[in-house]
N, C-alpha and C positions, 0 to 999 in steps of 0.2 A: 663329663670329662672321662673319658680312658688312660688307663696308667699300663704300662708295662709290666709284666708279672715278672719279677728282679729272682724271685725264689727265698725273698725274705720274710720272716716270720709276722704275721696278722697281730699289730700291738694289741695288745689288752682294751680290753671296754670295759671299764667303771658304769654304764650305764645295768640295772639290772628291771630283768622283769617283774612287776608288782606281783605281790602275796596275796592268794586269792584271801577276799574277806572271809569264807566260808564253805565246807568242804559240803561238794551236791553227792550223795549218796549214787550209785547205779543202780539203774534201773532194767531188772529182769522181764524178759521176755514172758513168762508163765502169767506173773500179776499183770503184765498189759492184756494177754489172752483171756485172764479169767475174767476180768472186767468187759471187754468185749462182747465176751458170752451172756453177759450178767445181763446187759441192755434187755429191756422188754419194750411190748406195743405198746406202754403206756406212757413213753417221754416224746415229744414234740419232734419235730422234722429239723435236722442240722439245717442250718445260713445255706446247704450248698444243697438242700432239697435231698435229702437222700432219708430216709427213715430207718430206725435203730435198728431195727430189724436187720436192713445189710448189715450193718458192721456185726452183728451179732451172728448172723450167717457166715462172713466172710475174716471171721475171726483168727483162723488160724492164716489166713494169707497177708492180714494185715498186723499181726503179732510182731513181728519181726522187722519191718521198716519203720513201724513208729517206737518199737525199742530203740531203733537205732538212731531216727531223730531225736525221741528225748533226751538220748545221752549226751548227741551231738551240741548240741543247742547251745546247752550251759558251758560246754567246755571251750566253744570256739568263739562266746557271749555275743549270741545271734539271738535273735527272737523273730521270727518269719513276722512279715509285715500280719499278714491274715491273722495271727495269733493276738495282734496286739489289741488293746480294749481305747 
């Protein structure tokens, strides 16, 4: 349904957004890098075939987008299908 915009004022909403149960810390870019780094030869091959070695190589490229996913995640309460167990 369309309504005509009169120029009156938006009544109030009594409805309010819930209180998160628990406040998710941020997550710095350097401690995802250093972790990164940290990988060695000797853990098994990710679901997606890729061995630790890349991400341990491509560290500083990958630093930064999954900073930014992990923050994302919790705040928009998404959890990517892939991540799920």
């Amino acid at each position: 349904m369309f309504v005509i915009d009169d120029g009156s004022l938006i009544p109030p909403c009594d409805k309010q957004l819930p209180v998160p149960v628990f406040h998710v810390p941020e997550i710095e870019e350097f401690p995802v890098y250093s972790v990164l780094r940290s990988l060695g030869n000797n853990l098994t091959v990710t679901p997606d075939g890729l061995p630790p070695v890349f991400f341990s190589n491509a560290a500083l490229g990958l630093a930064r987008p999954l900073q930014l996913i992990f923050n994302l995640s919790p705040r928009l309460s998404y959890v990517p299908i892939s991540w799920r167990m």
